[in-house]
Each structure stands twice: as structure tokens, then as C-alpha cells.
C-alpha positions in Angstrom: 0.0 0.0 0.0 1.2 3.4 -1.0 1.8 6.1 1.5 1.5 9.9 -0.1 3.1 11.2 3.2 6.5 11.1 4.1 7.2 8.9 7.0 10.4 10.1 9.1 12.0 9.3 12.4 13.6 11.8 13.5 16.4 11.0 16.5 17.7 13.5 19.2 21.0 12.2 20.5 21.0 14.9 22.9 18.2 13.5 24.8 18.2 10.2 23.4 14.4 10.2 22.1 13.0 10.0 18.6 9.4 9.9 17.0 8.3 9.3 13.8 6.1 12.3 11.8 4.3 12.1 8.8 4.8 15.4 6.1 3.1 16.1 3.0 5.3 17.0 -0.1 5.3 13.8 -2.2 4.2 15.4 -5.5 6.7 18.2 -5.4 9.8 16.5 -3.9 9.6 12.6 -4.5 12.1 11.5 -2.2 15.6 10.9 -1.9 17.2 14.5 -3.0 14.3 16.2 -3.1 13.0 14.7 0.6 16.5 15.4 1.9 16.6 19.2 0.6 13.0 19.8 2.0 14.0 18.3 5.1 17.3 20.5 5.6 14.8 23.2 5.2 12.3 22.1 7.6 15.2 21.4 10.4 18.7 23.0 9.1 19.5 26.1 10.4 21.3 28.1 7.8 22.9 30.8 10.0 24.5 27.7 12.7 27.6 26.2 11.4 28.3 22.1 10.2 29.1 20.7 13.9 26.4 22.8 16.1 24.3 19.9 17.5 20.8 21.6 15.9 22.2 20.7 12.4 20.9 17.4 10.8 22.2 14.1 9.3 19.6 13.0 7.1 18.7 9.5 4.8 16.4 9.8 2.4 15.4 6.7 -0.2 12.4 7.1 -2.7 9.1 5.8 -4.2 10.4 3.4 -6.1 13.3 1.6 -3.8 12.7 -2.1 -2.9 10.1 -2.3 -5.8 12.6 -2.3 -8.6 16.0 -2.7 -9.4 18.7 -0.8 -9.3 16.3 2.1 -7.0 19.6 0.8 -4.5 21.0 4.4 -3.5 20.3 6.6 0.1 21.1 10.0 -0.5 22.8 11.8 2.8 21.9 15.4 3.0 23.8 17.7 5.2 25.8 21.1 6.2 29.0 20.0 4.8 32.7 20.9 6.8 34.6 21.3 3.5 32.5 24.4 2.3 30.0 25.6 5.3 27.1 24.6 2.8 24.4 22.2 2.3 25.4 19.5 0.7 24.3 15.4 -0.3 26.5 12.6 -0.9 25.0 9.0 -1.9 25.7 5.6 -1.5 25.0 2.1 -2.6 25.0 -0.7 -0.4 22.2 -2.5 1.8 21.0 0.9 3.5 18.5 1.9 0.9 16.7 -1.4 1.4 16.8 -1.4 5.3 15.6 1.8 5.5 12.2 0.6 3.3 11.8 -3.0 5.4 12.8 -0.8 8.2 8.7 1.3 7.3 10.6 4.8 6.8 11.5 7.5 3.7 14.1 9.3 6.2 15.9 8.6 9.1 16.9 12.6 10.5 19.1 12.8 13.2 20.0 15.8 15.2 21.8 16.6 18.6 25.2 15.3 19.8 25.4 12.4 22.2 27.3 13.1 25.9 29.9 10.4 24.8 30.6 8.5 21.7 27.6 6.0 20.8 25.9 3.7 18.6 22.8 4.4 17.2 20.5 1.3 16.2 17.4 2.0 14.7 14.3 -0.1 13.1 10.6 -0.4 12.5 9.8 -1.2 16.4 12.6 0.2 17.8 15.6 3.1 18.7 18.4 2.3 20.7 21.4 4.3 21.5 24.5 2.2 23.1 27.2 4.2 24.7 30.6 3.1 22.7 33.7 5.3 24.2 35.4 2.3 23.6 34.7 2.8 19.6 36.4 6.1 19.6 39.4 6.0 17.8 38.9 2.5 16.0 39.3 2.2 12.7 37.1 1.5 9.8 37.7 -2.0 9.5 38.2 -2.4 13.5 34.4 -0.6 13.9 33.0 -2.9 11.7 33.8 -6.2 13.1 32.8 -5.2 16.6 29.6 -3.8 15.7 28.9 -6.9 13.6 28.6 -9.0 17.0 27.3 -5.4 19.1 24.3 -5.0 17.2 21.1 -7.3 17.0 19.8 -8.1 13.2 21.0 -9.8 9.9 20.0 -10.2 5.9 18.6 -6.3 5.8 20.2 -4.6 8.5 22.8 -1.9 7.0 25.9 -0.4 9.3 27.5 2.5 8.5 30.3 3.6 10.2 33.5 6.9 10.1 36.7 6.3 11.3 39.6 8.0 12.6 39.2 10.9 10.0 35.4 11.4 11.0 36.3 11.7 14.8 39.0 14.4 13.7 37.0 16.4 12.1 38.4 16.0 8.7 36.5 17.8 6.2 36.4 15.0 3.6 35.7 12.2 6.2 33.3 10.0 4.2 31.0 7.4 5.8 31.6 3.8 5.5 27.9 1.6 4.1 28.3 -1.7 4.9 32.2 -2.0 4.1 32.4 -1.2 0.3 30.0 1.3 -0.2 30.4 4.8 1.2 29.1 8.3 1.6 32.3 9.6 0.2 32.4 13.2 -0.7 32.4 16.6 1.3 32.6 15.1 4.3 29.5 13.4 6.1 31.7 11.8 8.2 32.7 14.6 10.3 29.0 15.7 11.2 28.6 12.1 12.6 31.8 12.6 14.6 30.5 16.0 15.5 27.3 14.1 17.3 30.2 11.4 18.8 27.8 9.0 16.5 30.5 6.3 15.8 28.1 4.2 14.1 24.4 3.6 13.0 22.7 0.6 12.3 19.3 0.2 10.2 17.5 -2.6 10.9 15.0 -3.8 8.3 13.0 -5.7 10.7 9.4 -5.4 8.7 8.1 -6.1 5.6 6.0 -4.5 2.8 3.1 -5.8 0.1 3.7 -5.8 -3.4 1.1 -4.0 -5.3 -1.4 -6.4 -6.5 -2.8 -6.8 -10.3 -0.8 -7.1 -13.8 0.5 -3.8 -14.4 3.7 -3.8 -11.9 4.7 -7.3 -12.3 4.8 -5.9 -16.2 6.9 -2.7 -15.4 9.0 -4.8 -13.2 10.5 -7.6 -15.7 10.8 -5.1 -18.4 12.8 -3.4 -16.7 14.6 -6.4 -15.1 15.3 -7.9 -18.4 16.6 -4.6 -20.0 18.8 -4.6 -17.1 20.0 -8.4 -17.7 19.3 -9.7 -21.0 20.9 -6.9 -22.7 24.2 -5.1 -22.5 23.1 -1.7 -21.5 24.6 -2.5 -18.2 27.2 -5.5 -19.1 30.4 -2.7 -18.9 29.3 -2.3 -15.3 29.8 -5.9 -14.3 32.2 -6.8 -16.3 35.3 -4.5 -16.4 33.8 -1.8 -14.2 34.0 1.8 -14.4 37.7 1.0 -14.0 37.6 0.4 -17.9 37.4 4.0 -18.5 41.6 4.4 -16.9 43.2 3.4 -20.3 40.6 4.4 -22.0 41.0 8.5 -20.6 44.3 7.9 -21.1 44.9 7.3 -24.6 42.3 10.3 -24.7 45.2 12.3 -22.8 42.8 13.2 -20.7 43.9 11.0 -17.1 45.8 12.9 -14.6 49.2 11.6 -13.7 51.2 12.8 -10.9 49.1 15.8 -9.5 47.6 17.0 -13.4 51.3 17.1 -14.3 50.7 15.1 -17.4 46.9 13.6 -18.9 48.7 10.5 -20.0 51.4 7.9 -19.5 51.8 4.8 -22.2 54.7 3.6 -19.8 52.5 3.2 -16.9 49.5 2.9 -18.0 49.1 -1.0 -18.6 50.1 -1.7 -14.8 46.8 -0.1 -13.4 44.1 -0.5 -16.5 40.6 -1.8 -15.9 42.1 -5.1 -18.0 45.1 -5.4 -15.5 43.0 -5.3 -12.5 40.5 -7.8 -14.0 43.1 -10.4 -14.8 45.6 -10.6 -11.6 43.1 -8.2 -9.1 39.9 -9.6 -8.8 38.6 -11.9 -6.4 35.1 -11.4 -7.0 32.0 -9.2 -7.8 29.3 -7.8 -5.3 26.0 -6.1 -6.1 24.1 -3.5 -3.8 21.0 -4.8 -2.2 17.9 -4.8 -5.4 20.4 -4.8 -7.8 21.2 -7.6 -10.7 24.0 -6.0 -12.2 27.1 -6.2 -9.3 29.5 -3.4 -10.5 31.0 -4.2 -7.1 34.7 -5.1 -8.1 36.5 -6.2 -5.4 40.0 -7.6 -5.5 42.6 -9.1 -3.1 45.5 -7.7 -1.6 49.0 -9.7 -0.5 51.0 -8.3 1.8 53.8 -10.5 3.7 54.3 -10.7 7.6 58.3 -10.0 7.9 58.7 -11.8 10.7 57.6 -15.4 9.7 56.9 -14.7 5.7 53.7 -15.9 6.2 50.9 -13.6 3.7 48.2 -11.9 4.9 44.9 -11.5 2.3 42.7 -8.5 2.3 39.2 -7.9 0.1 39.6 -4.1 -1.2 36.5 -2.8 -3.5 38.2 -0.7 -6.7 36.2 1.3 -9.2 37.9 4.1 -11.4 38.1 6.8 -8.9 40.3 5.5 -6.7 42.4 4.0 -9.3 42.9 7.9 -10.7 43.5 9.2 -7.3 45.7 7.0 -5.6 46.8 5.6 -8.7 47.8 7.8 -11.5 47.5 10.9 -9.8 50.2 9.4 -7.5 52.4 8.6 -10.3 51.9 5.1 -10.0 51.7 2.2 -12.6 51.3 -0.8 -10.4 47.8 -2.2 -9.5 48.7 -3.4 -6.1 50.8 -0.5 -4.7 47.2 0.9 -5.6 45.2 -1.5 -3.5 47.9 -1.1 -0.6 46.5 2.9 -0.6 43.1 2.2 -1.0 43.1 -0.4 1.9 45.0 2.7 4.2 42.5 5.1 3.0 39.4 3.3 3.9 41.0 2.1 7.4 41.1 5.7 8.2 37.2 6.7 6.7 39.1 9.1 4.1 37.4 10.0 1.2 39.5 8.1 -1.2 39.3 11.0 -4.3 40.1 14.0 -2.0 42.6 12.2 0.1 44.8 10.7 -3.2 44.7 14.6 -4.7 45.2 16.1 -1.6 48.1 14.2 -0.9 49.4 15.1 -5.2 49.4 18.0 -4.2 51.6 17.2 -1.1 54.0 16.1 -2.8 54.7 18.8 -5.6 54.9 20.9 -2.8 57.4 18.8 -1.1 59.2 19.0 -4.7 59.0 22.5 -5.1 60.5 23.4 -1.4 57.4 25.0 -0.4 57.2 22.8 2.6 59.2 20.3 4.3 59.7 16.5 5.8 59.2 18.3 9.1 55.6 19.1 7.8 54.8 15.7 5.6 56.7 13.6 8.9 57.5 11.1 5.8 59.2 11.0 2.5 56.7 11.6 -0.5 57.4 11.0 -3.6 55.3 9.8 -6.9 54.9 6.1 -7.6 56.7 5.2 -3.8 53.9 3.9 -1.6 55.3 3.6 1.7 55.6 7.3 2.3 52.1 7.7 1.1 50.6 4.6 3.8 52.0 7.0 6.6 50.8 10.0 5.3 47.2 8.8 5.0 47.5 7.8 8.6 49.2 11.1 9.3 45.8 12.7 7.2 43.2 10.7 9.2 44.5 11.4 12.3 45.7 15.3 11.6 48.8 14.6 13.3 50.3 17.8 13.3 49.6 21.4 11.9 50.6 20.6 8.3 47.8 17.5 8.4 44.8 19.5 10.2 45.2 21.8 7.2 45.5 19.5 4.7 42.4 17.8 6.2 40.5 20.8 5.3 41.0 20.8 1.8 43.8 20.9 0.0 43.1 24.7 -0.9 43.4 25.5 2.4 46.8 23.9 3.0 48.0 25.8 -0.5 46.7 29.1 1.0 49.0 28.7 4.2 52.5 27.4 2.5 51.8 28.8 -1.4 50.9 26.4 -4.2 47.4 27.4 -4.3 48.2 27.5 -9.1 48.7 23.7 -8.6 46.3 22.1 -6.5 43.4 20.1 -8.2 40.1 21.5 -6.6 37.3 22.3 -8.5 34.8 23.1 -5.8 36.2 19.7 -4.0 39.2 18.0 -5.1 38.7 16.9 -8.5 37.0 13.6 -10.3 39.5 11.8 -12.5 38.7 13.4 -15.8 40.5 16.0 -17.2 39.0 15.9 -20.0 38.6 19.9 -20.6 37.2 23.5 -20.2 33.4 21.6 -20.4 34.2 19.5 -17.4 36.4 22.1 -15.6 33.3 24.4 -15.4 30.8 21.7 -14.7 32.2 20.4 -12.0 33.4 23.5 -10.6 30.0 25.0 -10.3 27.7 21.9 -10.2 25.5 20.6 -7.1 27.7 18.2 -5.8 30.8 19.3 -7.4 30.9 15.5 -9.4 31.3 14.2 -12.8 27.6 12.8 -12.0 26.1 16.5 -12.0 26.0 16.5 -15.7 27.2 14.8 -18.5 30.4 17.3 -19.4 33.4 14.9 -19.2 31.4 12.7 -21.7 30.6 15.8 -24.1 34.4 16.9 -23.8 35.5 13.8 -25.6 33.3 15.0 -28.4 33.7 17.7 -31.1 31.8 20.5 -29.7 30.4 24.4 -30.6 32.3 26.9 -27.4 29.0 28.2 -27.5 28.7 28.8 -23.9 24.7 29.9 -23.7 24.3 26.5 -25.2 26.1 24.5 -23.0 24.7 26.0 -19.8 21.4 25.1 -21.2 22.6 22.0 -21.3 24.0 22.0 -18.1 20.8 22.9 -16.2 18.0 20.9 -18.3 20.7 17.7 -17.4 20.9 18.6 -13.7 16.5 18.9 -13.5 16.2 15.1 -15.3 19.0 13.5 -12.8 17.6 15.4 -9.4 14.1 13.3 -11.1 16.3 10.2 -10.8 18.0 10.8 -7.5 14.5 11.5 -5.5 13.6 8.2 -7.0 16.2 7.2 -5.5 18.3 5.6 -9.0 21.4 4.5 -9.2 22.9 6.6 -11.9 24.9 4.3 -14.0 21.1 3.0 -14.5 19.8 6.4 -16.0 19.6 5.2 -19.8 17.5 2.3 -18.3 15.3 4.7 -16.3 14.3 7.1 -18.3 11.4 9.5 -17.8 8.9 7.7 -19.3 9.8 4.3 -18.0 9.9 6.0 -14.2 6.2 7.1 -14.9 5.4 3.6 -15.7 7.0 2.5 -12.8 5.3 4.9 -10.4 1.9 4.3 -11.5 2.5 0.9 -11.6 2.6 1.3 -7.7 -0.2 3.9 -7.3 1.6 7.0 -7.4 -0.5 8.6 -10.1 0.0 12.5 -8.6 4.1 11.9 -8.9 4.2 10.3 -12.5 2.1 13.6 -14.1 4.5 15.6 -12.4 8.2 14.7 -12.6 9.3 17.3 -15.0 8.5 19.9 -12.7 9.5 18.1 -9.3 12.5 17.8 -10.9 12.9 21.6 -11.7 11.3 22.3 -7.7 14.3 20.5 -6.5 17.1 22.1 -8.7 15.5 25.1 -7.6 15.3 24.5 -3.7 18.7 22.5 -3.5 20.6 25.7 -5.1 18.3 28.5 -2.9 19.9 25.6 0.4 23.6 26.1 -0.9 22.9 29.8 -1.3 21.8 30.3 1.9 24.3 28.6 3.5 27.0 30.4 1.4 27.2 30.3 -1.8 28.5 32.8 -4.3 28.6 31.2 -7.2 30.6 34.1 -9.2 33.4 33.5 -6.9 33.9 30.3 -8.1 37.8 29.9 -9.3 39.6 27.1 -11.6 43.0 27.2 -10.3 45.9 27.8 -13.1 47.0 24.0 -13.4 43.3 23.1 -15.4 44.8 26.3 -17.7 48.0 24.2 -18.2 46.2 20.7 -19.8 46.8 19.5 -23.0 44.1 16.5 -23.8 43.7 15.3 -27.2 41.9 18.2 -28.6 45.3 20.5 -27.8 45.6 22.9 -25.1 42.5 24.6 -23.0 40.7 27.5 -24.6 41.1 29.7 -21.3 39.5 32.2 -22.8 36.4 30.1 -23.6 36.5 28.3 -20.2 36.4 31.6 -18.9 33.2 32.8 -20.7 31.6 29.4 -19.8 32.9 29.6 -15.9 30.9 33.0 -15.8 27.7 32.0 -18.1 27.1 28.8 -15.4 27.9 31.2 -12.4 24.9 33.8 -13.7 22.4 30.8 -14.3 22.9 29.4 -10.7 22.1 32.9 -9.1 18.9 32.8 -11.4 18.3 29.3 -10.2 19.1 29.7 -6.4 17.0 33.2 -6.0 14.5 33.1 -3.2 10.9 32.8 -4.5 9.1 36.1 -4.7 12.6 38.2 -4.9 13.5 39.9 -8.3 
């Protein structure tokens, strides 16, 4: 049975209570983004900053998760540490589906518990258990004691920060059920801000399917697009980390901190085929989903003292393989795994903790800081340095590392080096694939290569006709915030496609929603951008540090000129979008 309300438990750690309330708002704002946004506007507090207690940690899932598959994502909406704004990070893993069994749309969570705790939390129950002795675990450590803590199995999702979180690193991600995560601008830290080491979403109820013929139809048409055809087969097979050779003979991977956008010496050593032959152990899937684009392969590292091996499961997508793989300078697969395994023991996000550290190290080259700052050798393609740095990072051991953990702007603002480091609103996504991109992800929502479809229309011949591209730009962002409230994986977006999500929403009942997802979709572009302008935004300020102006990809050098023009047309149409309704 559809519900047209909003169900939501919201949870005081302050006073240790919670209660669920029921809010109109279906037809306008769907779920998932759209739910979270109207939600930070119901309980945020724009003029507080990230860490005051009153601010929320929201999860929001959507009509059509546990109904159909690949409706497997939670969006996590928040006031984010890296930029004092609001902000929404996703993930994948089993919480989407325990938050449905579990009878609610959003879990909202406010306050900041007396000491470090756990928070457990299903359809008959809310319990908080004091953990001090959590505090300071790591990812990995968290997650095998809370396995035997808390009560549940089969749909019952933990997420968890570590080190990184607790330290108030502003690119602390949150951990979803060990290979999934919350990654970017730094959820983590407003959970460490409540001292909420954990949570844990028990799916503990069940739900009817929706009698008659007309969803059971929706349903295995779009279950057999999904695995009779090969719309999806790149995603389970190779991975996303089929794209690293592929960028680079585009010249458009970074190598060594944006240095150089392609290296045919290296290349072969960490390529989507490479991992696939000698890397992989085996694929997973998120919970409702067919496809498993889950890669995860096996790391061997051997015990000096009796040369026995030790084996570790590390999950690998393209990301991580650009940021602590060629952005590091490196060309071998498992040096690259040895980082991502040190990066997720800490709760780092793995993107802005491989560039961050880039930049680190061209800093360290150029003299404009010292060993006394890094407290290790770094240098590109040597991985030792790098493991003790990202402990170094998670746990902000000294000045040099509380900066760093801020953003790696704010380090170059302190010791100089601010031309070279790789931020484009956050520290970039592994495509450098030109002035499109640059401006897109500068200026987007979420500051990702998911915003929009830029890096895809770089590797194109395009018109610089900048009004044009805007356009595009902001009609893109309006059909994806549709497919986030739903809440869609995106990789799944040329299976979902507007017409095939009305289907499926009528198909349950939800009528009102289907005749109106074009403009839902433009009432949540319109809110989320008013949210990040009211807590901060000026999109005109917006800069694209002097190394993007230095790439050569396979189309020649940047058009700065034309980025420029593009950076500024973008700008203007966010203030048009984020102006507050009834104000000229």
C-alpha cells in the first residue's frame, strides 16, 4: 500500500528520544534528494555552522526503492565541513533497502550524544548504546565489533566513520556496509561531531507488493533490460575502471598531481584489464540490484617476521584507481590497492585524500614545505611514504595534516601552491578531459562528474558556444535530481528514463508523482541551489586554479579564454536558479 506522506523518524541524540512524523510534499519533492533538501529546510539552520548539534544528518530513499532494481541508492543530505554549505553525498550498499523493510523515507538525526555511541534503529525500535570504547577505531576495527554489538542480519545496514570522522576532517566520508560509502564533502565529520560512531538500520518489517498485472509488467521489463541486454554489461564486467586506459589514450587522465593527462609507460600496470586479470577476487552487487558493478580484489602483503601472507578484500572502481593511482604517479595495480586499503582504514574520502596528498607532494618537490611538515618521505609512484601519510591525514597529526584535512586549498593558502592544486569546488574527479568539465564540475551541485554529462561531451567535437552549453548543463541537472528522488542509481539512467519511471510509479499507485516529474524535478534544482545559497554560496566566486589552464588532452591545449566565458555564463544561471521565490 502506497503512503502519499512522508514517514520520518527523526532522532535527538541529545536526549536520546525519537518519533516518527508524517509530512506532505510527495508530488513536489519525490524523495531521496528532493526529501533530503526539504528536510534541511524544515530542520537545518542556515545561519548555525556544520558541527552545532541543531544541524541534521539526514537518509532519504524514494518511491520506487525495494520495488525495482537498481532504486539501490540513500542520499545523505547535510551542512558540509569542507565548504559551510548544504550538501548530499550518496551511496549504494544494503541501506537503501533497510531503511524501506525498516517502514521509513528518512531517518533525521540531530543533537550530539554526551559520549561517543551507537545508534540502532528499526521499525519497532531506537536504541542508542554508549561506545567510548569505539572512539578512535578504525574502519575495519568498527565494523567487526559492531557486527557482534548489534542485534539483526539479511537487511540490516551499518555505516560507520573512522579516525578521519572523529577528527573532524572535512572529507571524512562514511563507511555503508564495508564497500560502499558516503564519500564526498565530508559526512563523516558531522557524525563525529554528534560522537555517532556508528548507526545501524535494521530492516526488521516487511511490505506488500502492489497487486494486479501492471507492476509485475513494469517490473521484468525493466529487469530484463537490465540483464538480457548489455546496456549494463560494462558495469559488471570490467567496471568503471575500464574507463583508466581508456581517458588515457584520450590524454585526458591525470598523472602525478595534473602534471601530465597520459602515461603509455605506466598505463598498462593499473588499467581496468590489468585489475581484472591478476586483481579480482570477486564481484558484489548492492542490495535490489542484478548488475554487481561491485569489483573487489585481493591484496597480499607479507608478515616480515615469519613470511607468512596476509589477504585483504579491497572494493576498486575508477576513482580510486585515478587518485591514488595515476595521480600518485603510480603504474602498479597493487601498490594501488595497498593505498586504497589505508584510505578506507582511516574513513578518508578516497578521491580527496589521493589529490590532496598530489598536491603534497609537488609541494614537497618544489621546497614550499618540508619532511618536518609531511613527517614522511613523498614522492610519486613510492607507496610507503604515502601509507603513513594517510595515517598522518586521518588522524591530523600535526599542523601541516589538520590543514591538509580541510581541503587541499586551504593547505595551499597557508604554505603557497594554491596554481597547482586540483580543486574544482572539491578536489577533483579523475577526468581531465577539458574546459566543459572544468566548469561543470566547478560550479555543479555536488561538485561530481555525475552533475552532468560534461566529461562525456568533452571527448566530443563540440560548438564553445557557452549559452548553449549552460542550457545543457541545467535541463541535465533537472532530469537527474528526477532520478535521484527516486532514488536511481545513476549508472542506470539510460534504463530509467522519464517515461519508463512514470510507468513504474503508476504501476505502484503513485499517479500524482508520475504527471508531475518534470516539474518536481525543476522544484528540487530550484530548492537544493536556494539551500547552498543560503548557506554560502556565491557562485561568481567560483575559481579554476591555473593547473586546469595548463592541460593538453587530445583536442590540444585549453581555450582559457572560452572556459572563462563558460565559468561566468554557469555562475549567472545558478544565481537565477538559487534566488529566493518572490525576490527579483
Amino acid at each position: 500500500m502506497i503512503r502519499n506522506d512522508f514517514r520520518i523518524l527523526l532522532v535527538d541524540l541529545t536526549i536520546r528520544k525519537a518519533h516518527i512524523v508524517d509530512l506532505p510534499g510527495r508530488e513536489t519533492y519525490i524523495g531521496g534528494s528532493g526529501l533530503a533538501a526539504m528536510l534541511f529546510e524544515k530542520y537545518g539552520d542556515p545561519g548555525a555552522g556544520w558541527s552545532d548539534p541543531k544541524q541534521p544528518l539526514i537518509f532519504a530513499i524514494g518511491p520506487l526503492t525495494g520495488y525495482f532494481p537498481l532504486m539501490s541508492k540513500t542520499v545523505c543530505g547535510f551542512l558540509s565541513p569542507y565548504h559551510g554549505q548544504y550538501a548530499e553525498s550518496h551511496a549504494g550498499g544494503r541501506s537503501a533497502l533497510a531503511l524501506r523493510f525498516a517502514d521509513m523515507d528518512a531517518l533525521v538525526i540531530t543533537g550530539k550524544a554526551s559520549v561517543p555511541c551507537v545508534l540502532s534503529v528499526g521499525s519497532r525500535h531506537m536504541d542508542i548504546k554508549d561506545a567510548p570504547f569505539l572512539w578512535g577505531k578504525d574502519v575495519f576495527t568498527t565494523g567487526k565489533m559492531l557486527r557482534h554489538m548489534l542485534p539483526g542480519s539479511g537487511h540490516r545496514s551499518i555505516l560507520r566513520i573512522g579516525p578521519a570522522g572523529e577528527n573532524g576532517s572535512a572529507y571524512a566520508c562514511i563507511n555503508v556496509d564495508t564497500y560502499r560509502h558516503f564519500g564526498r564533502l565530508g559526512s563523516g565529520s558531522v557524525m563525529g561531531a554528534k560522537n555517532l560512531k556508528a548507526i545501524a538500520i535494521v530492516g526488521d518489517a516487511s511490505f506488500p507488493l502492489p497487486e494486479g498485472k501492471a507492476y509485475a509488467k513494469c517490473f521484468h521489463e525493466i529487469y530484463d533490460q537490465v540483464t538480457e541486454t548489455t546496456m549494463m554489461s560494462k558495469y559488471h564486467d570490467l567496471g568503471t575502471a575500464g574507463n583508466v586506459a581508456a581517458l588515457d589514450a584520450l590524454k585526458s587522465l591525470p598523472w602525478r598531481n595534473l602534471q601530465a593527462t597520459s602515461d603509455p609507460g605506466r598505463i598498462e600496470g593499473i588499467s581496468g584489464e590489468r585489475f581484472a586479470k591478476d586483481m579480482l577476487l570477486r564481484n558484489a552487487a548492492c542490495s535490489g540490484c542484478p548488475v554487481g558493478c561491485i569489483h573487489i580484489g585481493y591484496l597480499r602483503e607479507k608478515f616480515m617476521a615469519d613470511n607468512r601472507y596476509l589477504y585483504r578484500q579491497v572494493a576498486y572502481d575508477y576513482e580510486p584507481i585515478f587518485s591514488l593511482g595515476s595521480m600518485l604517479g603510480f603504474g602498479d595495480g597493487f601498490k594501488v590497492l595497498g593505498l586504497m586499503d589505508a584510505v578506507e582504514r582511516e574513513g578518508l574520502d578516497c578521491m580527496s585524500g589521493g589529490v590532496a596528498l598530489a598536491w603534497a607532494t609537488e609541494a614537497l618537490e618544489k621546497g614550499l614545505i618540508t619532511e618536518a611538515e609531511t613527517l614522511t618521505p613523498l614522492a610519486f609512484g613510492e607507496p610507503e611514504g604515502y601509507k603513513a601519510a594517510i595515517r598522518h591525514l586521518g588522524a591530523a597529526t600535526n599542523e601541516f595534516y589538520r590543514l591538509l584535512a580541510q581541503g587541499t586549498l586551504v593547505a595551499a593558502k597557508r604554505y603557497k601552491g594554491e596554481d597547482f592544486a586540483c580543486v574544482l569546488g572539491q578536489e577533483m574527479a579523475g577526468y581531465a578531459t577539458g574546459e566543459t568539465f572544468f566548469v561543470s564540475e566547478a560550479l555543479s551541485f555536488r561538485h561530481s562528474h555525475l552533475d552532468s554529462s560534461a566529461y562525456s561531451a568533452d571527448q566530443k567535437a563540440q560548438d564553445k558556444d557557452a549559452a548553449k552549453i549552460v542550457a545543457g548543463f541545467v535541463k541535465d541537472e533537472a532530469s537527474r535530481c528526477v532520478l535521484t528522488s527516486m532514488v536511481g542509481c545513476l549508472f542506470a539512467r539510460g534504463v530509467f528514463t522519464e517515461e519508463r519511471m512514470k510507468d513504474a510509479l503508476n504501476s505502484l499507485g503513485y499517479q500524482g508523482v508520475a504527471a508531475n516529474l518534470s516539474q518536481a524535478g525543476e522544484a528540487i534544482q530550484k530548492l537544493r541551489w536556494r539551500l547552498r545559497m543560503r548557506t554560502g554560496l556565491n557562485p561568481m566566486a567560483a575559481k579554476i586554479p591555473k593547473r586546469y589552464a595548463e592541460v593538453v588532452t587530445w583536442k590540444g591545449p585549453i581555450d582559457t579564454v572560452y572556459m572563462e566565458q563558460l565559468r561566468q555564463a554557469y555562475a549567472a544561471r545558478l544565481l537565477e536558479l538559487g534566488r529566493e521565490e518572490g525576490l527579483e
